[in-house]
N, CA, C and O atoms as a Tinker XYZ file with bonds, in Angstrom:
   404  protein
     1  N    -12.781000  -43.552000   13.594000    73     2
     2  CA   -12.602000  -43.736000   12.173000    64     1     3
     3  C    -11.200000  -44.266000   11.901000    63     2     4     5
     4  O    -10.351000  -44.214000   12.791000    81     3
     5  N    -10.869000  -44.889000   10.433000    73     3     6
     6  CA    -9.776000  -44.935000   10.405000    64     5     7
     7  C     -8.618000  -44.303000    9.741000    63     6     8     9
     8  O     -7.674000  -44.990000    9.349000    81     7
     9  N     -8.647000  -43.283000    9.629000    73     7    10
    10  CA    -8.094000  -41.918000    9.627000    64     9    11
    11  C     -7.492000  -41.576000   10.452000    63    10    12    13
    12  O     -6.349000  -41.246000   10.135000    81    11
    13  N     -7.867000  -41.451000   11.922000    73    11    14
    14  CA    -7.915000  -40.666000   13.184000    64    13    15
    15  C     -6.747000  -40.624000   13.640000    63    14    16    17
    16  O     -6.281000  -39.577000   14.090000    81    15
    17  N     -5.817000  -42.190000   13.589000    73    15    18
    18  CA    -4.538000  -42.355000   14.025000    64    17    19
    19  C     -3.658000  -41.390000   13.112000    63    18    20    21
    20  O     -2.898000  -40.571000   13.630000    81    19
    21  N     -3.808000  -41.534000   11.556000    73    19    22
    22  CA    -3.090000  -40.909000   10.434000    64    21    23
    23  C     -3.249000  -39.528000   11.010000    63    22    24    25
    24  O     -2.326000  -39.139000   11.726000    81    23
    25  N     -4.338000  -38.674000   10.800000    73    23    26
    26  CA    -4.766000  -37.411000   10.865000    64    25    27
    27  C     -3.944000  -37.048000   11.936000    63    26    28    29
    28  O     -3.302000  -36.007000   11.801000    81    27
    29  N     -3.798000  -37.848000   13.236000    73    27    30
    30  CA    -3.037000  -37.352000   14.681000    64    29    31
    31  C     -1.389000  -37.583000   14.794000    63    30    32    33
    32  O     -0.566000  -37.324000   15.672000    81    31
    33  N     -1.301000  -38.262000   13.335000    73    31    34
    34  CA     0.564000  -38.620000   13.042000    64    33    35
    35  C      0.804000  -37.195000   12.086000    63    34    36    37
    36  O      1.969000  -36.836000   11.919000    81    35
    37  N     -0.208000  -36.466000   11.521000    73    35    38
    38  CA     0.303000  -35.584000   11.044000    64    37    39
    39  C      0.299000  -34.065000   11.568000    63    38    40    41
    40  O      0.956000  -33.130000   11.111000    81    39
    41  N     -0.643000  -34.052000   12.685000    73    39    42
    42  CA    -0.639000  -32.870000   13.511000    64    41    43
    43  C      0.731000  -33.052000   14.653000    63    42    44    45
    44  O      1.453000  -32.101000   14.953000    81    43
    45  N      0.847000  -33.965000   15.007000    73    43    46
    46  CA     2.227000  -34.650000   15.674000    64    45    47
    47  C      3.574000  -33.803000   14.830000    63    46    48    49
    48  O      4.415000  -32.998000   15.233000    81    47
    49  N      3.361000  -34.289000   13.780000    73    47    50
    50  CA     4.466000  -33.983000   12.789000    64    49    51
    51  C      4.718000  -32.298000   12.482000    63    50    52    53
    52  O      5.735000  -31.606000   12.475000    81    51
    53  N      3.209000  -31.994000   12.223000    73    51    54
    54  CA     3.443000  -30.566000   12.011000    64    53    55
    55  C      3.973000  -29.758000   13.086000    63    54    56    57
    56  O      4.844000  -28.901000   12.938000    81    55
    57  N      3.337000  -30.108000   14.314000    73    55    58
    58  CA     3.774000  -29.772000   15.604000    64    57    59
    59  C      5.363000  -29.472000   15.286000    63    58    60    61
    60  O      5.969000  -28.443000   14.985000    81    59
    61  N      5.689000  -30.594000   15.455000    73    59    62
    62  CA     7.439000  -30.681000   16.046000    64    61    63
    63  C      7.945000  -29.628000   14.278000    63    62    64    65
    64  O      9.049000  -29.087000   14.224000    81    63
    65  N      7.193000  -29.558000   13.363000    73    63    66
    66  CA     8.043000  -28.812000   12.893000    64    65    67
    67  C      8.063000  -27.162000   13.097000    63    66    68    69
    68  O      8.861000  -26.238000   12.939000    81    67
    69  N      6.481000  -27.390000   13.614000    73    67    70
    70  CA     6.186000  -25.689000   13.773000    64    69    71
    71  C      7.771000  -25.380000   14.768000    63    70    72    73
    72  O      8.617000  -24.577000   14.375000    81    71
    73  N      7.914000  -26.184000   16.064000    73    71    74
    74  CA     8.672000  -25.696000   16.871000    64    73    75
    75  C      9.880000  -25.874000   16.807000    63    74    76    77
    76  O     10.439000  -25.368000   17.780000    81    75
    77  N     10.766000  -26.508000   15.901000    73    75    78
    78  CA    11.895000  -26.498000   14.656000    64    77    79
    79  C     12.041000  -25.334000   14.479000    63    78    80    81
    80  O     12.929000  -24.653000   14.990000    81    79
    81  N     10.597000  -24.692000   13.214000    73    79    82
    82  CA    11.206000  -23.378000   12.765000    64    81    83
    83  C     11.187000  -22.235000   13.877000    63    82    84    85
    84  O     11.908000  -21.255000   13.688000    81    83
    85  N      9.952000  -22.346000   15.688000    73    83    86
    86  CA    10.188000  -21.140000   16.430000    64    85    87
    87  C     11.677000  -21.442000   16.758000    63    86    88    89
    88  O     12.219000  -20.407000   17.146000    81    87
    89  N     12.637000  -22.645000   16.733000    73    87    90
    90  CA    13.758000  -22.733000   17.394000    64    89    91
    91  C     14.575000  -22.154000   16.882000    63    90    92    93
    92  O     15.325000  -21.672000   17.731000    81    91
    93  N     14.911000  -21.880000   15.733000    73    91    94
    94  CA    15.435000  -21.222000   14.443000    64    93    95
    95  C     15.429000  -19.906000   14.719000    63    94    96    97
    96  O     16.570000  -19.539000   14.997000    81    95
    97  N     14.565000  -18.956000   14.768000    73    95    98
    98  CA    14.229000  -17.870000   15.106000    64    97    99
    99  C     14.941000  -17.465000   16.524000    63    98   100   101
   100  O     15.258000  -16.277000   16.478000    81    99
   101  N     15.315000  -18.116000   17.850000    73    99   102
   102  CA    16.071000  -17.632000   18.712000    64   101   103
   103  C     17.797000  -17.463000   18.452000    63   102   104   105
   104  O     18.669000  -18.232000   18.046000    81   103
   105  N     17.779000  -15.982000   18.931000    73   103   106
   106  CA    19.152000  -15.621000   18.669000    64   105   107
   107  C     20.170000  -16.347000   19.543000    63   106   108   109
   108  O     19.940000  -16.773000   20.675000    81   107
   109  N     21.517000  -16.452000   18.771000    73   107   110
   110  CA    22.013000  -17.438000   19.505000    64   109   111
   111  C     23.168000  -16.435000   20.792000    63   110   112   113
   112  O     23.266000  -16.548000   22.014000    81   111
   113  N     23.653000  -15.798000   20.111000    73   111   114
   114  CA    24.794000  -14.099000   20.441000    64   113   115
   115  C     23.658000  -13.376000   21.682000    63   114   116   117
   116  O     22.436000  -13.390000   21.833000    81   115
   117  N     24.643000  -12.865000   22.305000    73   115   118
   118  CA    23.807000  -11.601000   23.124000    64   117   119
   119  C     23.209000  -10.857000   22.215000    63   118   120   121
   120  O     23.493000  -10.718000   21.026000    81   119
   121  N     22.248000  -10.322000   22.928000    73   119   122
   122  CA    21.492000   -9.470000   22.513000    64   121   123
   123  C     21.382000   -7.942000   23.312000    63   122   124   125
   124  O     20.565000   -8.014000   24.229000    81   123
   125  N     21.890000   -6.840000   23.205000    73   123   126
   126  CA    22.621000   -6.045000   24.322000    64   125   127
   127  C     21.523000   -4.887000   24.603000    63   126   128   129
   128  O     21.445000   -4.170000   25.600000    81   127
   129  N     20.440000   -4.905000   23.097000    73   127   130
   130  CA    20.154000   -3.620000   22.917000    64   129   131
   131  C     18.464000   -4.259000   23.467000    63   130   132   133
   132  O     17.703000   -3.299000   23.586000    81   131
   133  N     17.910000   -5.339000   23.738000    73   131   134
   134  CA    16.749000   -5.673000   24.301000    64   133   135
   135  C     17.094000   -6.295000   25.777000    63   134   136   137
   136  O     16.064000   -6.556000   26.399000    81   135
   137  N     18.094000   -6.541000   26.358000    73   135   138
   138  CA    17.957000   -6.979000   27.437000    64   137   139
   139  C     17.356000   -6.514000   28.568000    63   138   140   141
   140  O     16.812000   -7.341000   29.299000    81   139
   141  N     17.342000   -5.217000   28.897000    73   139   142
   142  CA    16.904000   -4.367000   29.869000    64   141   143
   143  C     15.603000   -4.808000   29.938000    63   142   144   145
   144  O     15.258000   -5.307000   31.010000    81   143
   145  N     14.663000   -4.728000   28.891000    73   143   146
   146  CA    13.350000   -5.381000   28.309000    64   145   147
   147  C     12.947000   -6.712000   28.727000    63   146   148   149
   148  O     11.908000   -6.952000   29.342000    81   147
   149  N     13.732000   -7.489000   28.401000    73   147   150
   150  CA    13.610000   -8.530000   29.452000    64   149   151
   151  C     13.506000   -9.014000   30.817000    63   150   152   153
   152  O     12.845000   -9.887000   31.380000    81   151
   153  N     14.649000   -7.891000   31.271000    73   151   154
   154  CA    14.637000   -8.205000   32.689000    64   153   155
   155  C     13.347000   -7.784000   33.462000    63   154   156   157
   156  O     13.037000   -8.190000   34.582000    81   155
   157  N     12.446000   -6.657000   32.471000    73   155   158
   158  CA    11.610000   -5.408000   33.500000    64   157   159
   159  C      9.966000   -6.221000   32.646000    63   158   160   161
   160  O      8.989000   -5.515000   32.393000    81   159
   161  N      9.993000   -7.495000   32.385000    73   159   162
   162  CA     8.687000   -7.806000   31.985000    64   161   163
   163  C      7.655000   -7.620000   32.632000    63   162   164   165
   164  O      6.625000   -7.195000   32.109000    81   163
   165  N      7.801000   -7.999000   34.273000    73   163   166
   166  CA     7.069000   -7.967000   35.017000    64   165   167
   167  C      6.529000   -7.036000   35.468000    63   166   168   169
   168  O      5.836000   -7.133000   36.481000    81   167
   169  N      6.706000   -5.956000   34.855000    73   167   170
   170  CA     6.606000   -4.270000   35.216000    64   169   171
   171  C      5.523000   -3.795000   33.899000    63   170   172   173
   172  O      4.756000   -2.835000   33.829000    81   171
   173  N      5.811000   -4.869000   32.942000    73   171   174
   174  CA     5.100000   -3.875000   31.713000    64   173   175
   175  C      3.807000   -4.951000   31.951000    63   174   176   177
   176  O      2.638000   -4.601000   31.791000    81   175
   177  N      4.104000   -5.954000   32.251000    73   175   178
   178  CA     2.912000   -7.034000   32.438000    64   177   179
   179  C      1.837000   -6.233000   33.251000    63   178   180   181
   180  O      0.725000   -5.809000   32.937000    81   179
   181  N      2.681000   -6.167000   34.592000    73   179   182
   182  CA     1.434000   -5.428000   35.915000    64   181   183
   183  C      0.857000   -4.308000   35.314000    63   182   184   185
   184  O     -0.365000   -4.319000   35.166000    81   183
   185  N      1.600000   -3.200000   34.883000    73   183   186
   186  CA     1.279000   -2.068000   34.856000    64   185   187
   187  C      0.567000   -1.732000   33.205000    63   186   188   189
   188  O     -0.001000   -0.654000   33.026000    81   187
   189  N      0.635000   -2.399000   32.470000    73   187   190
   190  CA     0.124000   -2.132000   30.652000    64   189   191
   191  C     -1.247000   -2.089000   31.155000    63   190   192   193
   192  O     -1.851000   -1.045000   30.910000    81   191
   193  N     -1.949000   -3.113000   31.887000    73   191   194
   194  CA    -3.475000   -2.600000   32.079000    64   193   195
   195  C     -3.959000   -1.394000   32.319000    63   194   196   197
   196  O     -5.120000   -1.153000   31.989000    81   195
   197  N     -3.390000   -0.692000   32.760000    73   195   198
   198  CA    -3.829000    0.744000   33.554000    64   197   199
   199  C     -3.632000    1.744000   32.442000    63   198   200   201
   200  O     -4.422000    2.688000   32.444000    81   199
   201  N     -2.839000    1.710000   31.618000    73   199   202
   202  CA    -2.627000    2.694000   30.488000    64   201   203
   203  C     -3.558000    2.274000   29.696000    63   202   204   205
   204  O     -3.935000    3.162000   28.930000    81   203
   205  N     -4.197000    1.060000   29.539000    73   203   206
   206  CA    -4.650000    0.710000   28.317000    64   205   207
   207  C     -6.364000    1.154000   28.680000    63   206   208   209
   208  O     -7.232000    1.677000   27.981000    81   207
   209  N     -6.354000    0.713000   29.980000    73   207   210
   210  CA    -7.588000    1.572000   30.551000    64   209   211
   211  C     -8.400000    3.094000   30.132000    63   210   212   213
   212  O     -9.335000    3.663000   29.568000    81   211
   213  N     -7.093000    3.181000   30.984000    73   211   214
   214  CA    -6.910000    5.260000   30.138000    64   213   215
   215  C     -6.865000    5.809000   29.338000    63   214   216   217
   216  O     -7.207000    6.990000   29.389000    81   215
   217  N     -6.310000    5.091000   27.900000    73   215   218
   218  CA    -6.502000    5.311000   26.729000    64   217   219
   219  C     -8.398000    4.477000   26.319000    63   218   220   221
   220  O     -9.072000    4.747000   25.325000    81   219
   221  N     -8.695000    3.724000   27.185000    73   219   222
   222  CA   -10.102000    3.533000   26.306000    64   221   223
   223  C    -10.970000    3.955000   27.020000    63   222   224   225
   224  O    -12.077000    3.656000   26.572000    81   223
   225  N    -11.023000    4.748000   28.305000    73   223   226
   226  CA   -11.510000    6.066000   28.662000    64   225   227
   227  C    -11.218000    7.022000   28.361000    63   226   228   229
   228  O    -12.052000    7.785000   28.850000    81   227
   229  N    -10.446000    7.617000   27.772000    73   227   230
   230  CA   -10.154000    8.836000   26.457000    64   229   231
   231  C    -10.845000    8.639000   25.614000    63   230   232   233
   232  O    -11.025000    9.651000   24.936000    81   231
   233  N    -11.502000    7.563000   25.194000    73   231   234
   234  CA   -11.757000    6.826000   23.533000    64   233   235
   235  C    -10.612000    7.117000   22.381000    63   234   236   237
   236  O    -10.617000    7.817000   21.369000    81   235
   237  N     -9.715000    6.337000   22.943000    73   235   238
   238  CA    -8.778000    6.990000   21.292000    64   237   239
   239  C     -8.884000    5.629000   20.836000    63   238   240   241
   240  O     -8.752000    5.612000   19.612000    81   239
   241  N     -9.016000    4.805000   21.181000    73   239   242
   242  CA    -9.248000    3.304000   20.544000    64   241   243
   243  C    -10.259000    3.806000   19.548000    63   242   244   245
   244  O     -9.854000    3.855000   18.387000    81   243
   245  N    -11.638000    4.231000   19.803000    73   243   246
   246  CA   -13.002000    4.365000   18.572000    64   245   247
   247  C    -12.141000    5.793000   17.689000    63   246   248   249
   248  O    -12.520000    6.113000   16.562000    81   247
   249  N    -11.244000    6.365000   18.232000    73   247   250
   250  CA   -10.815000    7.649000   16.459000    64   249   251
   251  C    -10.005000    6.683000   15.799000    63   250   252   253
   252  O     -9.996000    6.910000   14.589000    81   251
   253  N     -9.225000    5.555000   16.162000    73   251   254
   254  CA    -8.454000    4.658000   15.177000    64   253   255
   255  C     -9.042000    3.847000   14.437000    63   254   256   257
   256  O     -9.653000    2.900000   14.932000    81   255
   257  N     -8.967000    4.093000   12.788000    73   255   258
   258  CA    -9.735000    2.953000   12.094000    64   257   259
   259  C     -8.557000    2.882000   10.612000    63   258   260   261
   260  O     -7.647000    3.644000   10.284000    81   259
   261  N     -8.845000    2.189000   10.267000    73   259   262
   262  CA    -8.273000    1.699000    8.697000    64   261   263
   263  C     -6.913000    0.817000    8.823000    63   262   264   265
   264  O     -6.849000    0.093000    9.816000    81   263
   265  N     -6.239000    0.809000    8.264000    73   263   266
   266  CA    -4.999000   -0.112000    8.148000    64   265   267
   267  C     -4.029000    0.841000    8.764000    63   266   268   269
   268  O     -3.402000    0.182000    9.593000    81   267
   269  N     -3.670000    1.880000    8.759000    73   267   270
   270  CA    -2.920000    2.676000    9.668000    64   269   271
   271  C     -3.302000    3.356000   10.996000    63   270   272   273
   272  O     -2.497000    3.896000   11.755000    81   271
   273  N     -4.503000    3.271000   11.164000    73   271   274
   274  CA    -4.743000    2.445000   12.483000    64   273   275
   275  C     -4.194000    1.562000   13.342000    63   274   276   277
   276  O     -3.823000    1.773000   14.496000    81   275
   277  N     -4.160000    0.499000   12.682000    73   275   278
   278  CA    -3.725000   -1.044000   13.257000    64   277   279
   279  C     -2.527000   -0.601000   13.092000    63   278   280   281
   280  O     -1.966000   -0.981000   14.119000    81   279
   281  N     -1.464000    0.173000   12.226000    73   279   282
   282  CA    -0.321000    0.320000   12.373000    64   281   283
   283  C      0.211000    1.212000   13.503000    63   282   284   285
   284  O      1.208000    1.149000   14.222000    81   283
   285  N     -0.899000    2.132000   13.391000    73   283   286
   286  CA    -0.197000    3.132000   15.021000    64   285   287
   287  C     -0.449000    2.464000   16.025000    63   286   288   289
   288  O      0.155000    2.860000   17.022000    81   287
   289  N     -1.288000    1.355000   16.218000    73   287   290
   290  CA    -1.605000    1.059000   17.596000    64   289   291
   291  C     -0.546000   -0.186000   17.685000    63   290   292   293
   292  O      0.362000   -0.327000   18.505000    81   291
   293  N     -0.903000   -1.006000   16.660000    73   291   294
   294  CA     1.507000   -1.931000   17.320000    64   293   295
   295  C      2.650000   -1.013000   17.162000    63   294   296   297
   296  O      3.661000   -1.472000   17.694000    81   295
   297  N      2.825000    0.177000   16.581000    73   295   298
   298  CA     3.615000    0.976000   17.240000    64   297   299
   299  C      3.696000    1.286000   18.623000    63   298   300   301
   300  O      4.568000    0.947000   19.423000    81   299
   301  N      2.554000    2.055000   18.827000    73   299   302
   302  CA     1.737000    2.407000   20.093000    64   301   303
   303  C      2.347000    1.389000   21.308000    63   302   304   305
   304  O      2.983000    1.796000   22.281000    81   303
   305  N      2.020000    0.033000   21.040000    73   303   306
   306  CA     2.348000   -1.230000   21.628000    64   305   307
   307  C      3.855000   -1.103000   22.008000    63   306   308   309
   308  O      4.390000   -1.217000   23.111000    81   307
   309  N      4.322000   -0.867000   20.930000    73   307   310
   310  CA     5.661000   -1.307000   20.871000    64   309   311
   311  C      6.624000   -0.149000   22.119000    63   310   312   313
   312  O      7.562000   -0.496000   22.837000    81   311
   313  N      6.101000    0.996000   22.039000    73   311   314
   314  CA     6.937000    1.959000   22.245000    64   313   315
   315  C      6.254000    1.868000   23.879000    63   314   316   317
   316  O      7.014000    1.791000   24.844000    81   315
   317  N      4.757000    1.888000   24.050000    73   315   318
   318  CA     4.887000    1.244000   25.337000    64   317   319
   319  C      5.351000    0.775000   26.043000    63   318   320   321
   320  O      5.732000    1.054000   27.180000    81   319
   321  N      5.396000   -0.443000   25.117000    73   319   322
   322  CA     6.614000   -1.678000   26.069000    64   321   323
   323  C      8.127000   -1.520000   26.568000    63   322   324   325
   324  O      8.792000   -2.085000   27.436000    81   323
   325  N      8.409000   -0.384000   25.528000    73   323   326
   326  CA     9.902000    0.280000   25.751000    64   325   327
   327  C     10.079000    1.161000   27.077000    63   326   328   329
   328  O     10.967000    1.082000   27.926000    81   327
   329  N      8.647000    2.279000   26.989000    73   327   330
   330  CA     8.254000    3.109000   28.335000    64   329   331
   331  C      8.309000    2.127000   29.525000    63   330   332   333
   332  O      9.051000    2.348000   30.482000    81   331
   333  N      7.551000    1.091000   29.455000    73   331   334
   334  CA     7.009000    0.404000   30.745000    64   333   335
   335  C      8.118000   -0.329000   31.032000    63   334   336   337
   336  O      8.272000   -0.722000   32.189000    81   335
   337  N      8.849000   -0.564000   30.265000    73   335   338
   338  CA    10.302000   -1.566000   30.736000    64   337   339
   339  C     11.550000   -0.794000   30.804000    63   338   340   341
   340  O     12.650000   -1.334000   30.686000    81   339
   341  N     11.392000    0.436000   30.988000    73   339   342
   342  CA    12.287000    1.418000   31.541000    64   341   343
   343  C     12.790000    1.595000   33.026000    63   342   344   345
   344  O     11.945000    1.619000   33.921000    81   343
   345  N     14.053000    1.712000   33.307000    73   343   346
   346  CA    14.519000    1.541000   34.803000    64   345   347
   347  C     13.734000    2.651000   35.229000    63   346   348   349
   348  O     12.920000    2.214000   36.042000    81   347
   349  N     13.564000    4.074000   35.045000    73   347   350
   350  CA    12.510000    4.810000   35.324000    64   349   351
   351  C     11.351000    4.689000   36.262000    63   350   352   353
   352  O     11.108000    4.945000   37.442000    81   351
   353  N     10.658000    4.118000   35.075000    73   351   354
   354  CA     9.108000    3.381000   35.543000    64   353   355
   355  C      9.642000    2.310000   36.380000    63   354   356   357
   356  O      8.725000    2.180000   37.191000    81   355
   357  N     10.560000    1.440000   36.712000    73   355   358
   358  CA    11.065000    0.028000   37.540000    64   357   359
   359  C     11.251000    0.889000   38.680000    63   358   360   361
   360  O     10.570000    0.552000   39.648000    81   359
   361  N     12.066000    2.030000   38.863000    73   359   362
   362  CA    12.248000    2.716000   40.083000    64   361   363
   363  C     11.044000    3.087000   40.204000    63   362   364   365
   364  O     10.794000    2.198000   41.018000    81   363
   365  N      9.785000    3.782000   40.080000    73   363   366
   366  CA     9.000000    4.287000   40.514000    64   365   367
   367  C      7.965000    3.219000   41.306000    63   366   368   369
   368  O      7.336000    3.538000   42.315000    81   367
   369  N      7.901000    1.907000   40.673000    73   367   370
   370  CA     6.935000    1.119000   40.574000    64   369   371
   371  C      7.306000    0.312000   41.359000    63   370   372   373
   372  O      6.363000   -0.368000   41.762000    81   371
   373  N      8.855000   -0.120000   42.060000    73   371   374
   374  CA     9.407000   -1.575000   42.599000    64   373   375
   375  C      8.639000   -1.202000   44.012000    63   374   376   377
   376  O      8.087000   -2.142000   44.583000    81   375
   377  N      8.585000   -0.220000   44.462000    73   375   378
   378  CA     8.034000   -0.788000   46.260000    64   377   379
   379  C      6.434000   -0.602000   46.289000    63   378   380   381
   380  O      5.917000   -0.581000   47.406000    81   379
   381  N      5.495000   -0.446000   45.013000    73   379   382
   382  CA     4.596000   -1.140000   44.883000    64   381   383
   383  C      3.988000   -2.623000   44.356000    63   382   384   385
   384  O      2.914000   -3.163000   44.619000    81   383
   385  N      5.257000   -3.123000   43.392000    73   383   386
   386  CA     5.161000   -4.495000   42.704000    64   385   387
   387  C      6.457000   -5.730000   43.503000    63   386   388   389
   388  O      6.598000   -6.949000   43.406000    81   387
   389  N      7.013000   -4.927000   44.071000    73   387   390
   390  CA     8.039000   -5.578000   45.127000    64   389   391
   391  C      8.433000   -5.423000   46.109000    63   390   392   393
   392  O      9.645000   -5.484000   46.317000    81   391
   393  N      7.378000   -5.118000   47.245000    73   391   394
   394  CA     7.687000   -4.496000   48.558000    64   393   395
   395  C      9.097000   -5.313000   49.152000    63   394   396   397
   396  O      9.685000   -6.221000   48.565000    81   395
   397  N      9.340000   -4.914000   50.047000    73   395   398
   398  CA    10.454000   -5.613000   50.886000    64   397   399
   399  C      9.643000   -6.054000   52.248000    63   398   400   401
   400  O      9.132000   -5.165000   52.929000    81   399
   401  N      9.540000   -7.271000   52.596000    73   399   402
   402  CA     9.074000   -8.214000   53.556000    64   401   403
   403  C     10.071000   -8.380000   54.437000    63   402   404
   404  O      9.934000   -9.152000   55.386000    81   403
């Protein structure tokens, strides 16, 4: 059609602005109080399946319903991610997710 070129100059466009404004959004300063978090991704990555398991063999996923629901469970999320990216859990977990060869 002849549209198609137009229609694909403006998804083009929107594009580069969507990723304008994610560029905007990165902090530019250290960040002191999430770094640890960063470094231990690979820990909350491997290991979040297994909790999340366990919690939906408990069934606590089916007692959560309504809008504060959805709010305890990205809490839930959140504070996870804090647990699982703990030097703690990194010591317990490194000579199963990082043996030494």
């Amino acid at each position: 059609e002849w549209y198609a070129g137009f229609f694909r100059f403006l998804l083009m466009a929107l594009a580069s602005i969507m990723i304008v404004c994610m560029l905007t959004i990165i902090p530019v300063g250290p960040i002191h109080q999430m770094a640890h978090v960063g470094q231990n991704t690979l820990y909350v990555y491997l290991s979040h399946g297994i909790v999340i398991r366990i919690l939906a063999a408990m069934g606590i996923f089916k007692m959560v319903e309504g809008s504060w629901g959805q709010y305890f469970i990205i809490l839930s999320g959140f504070l996870l991610t804090l647990l699982l990216s703990s030097n703690l859990i990194k010591r317990v977990l490194k000579p199963i997710i990082e043996p030494q060869i």
